[in-house]
C-alpha positions, -999 to 999 in steps of 0.1 A, spaced: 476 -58 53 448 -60 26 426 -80 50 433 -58 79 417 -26 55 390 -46 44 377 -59 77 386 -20 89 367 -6 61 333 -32 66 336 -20 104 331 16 96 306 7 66 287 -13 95 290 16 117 279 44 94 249 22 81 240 11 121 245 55 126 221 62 98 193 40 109 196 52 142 192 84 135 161 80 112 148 60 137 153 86 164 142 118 141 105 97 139 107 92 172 113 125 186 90 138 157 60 120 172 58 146 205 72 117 226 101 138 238 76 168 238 87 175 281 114 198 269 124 205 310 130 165 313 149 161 284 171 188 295 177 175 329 186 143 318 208 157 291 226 175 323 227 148 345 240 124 318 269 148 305 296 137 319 287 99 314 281 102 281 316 117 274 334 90 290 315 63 270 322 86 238 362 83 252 359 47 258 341 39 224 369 55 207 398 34 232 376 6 221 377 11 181 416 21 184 423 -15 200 400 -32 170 432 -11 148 457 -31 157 471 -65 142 476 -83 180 440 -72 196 447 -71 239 413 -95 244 414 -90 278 416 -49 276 391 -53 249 367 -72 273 374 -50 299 361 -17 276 329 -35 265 317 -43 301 326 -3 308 305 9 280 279 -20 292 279 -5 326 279 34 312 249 27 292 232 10 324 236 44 342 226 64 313 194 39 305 185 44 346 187 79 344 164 83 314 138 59 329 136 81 360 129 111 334 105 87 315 127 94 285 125 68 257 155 55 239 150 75 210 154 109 223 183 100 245 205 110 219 
């Protein structure tokens, strides 16, 4: 039980510190006028709505399987090529908006 909360709690450590960067990273980014097409960023933020919910749903699926003691590898796989494919669509749509990664967010 003890090694289950400890490998839990470096998880969300990892996660929080991975969260952090990003966003400091993105905040320069954006900060820089590279997401200055407000109209782009807009459209893309439309057109990626629904896509980005269901990779927010299946990120959290994802994190609830890593909870438990028997981990389902082959649901667990299954999730990660989702998300894999989700961010695909996501990336492709910002590339048609010349959107960089940083202000997809």
């Amino acid at each position: 039980m003890k090694k289950n909360m400890i490998v839990a709690i470096a998880l969300a450590m990892g996660m929080l510190s991975v969260g952090a960067i990003s966003a400091s990273a993105a905040g320069s980014c954006c900060n820089d006028g590279k997401c200055a097409d407000k109209q782009a960023v807009q459209q893309f933020t439309q057109e990626t709505a629904a896509l980005s919910s269901a990779l927010k749903a299946k990120d959290i699926e994802l994190r609830g399987l890593y909870g438990y003691d028997n981990i389902d590898i082959r649901k667990v796989n299954e999730l990660e090529a989702e998300l894999k494919e989700l961010k695909g669509k996501i990336k492709i749509v910002a590339e048609k908006y010349g959107i960089p990664a940083c202000c997809r967010g």
